[in-house]
N, C-alpha and C positions, 0 to 999 in steps of 0.2 A: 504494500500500500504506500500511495505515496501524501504527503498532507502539503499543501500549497498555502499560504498564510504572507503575513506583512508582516516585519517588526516592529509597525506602527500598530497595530492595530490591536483593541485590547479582547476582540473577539477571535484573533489570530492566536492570539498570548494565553487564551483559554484550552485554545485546543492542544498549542503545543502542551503546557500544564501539564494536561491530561493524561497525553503521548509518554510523558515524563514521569508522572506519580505514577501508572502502572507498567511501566518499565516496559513499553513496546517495542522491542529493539526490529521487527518486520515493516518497523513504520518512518520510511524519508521525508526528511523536511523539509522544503524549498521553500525559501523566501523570494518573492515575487514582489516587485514592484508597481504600485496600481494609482490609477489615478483619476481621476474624471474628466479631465480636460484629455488625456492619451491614452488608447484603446493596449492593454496588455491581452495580448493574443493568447497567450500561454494560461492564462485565467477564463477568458473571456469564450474559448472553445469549450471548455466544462463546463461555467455558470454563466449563461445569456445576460443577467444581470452584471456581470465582470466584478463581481465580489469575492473576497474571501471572510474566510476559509475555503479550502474546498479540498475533501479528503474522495482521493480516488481510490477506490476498492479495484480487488479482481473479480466481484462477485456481484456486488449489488448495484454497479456504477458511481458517478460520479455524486456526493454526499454534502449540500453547502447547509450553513447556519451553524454555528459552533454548540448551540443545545443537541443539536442532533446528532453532530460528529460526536459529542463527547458521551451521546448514549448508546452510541452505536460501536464503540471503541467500549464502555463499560461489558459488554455482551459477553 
């Protein structure tokens, strides 16, 4: 899995958290650069909205809102 996040972001900072307090070591972090005035492609092909988080699975697709990544990561 890989988790796509900003380290601006405090919804980003959640998930990484997450990744971190239960020791997910199958889970890559990429920090990603985003912006509203400049479209990040590398974001913006998983979430049409061009937000993160955004945790890509092998299984259930692409997962954005960090409530959701971080319940989906507790499983």
């Amino acid at each position: 899995m890989k988790l796509l996040t900003n380290r601006h972001s405090p919804y980003g900072r959640k998930a990484v958290a997450t990744v971190h307090e239960l020791n997910l070591t199958d889970v890559a972090i990429e920090h990603e650069e985003t912006s509203p005035t400049k479209k990040n492609t590398a974001v913006s092909d998983h979430n049409p909205l061009g937000k993160i988080p955004i945790l890509l699975t092998n299984d259930a697709g692409p997962i954005f809102d960090s409530d959701v990544i971080c319940q989906y990561l507790c499983q």
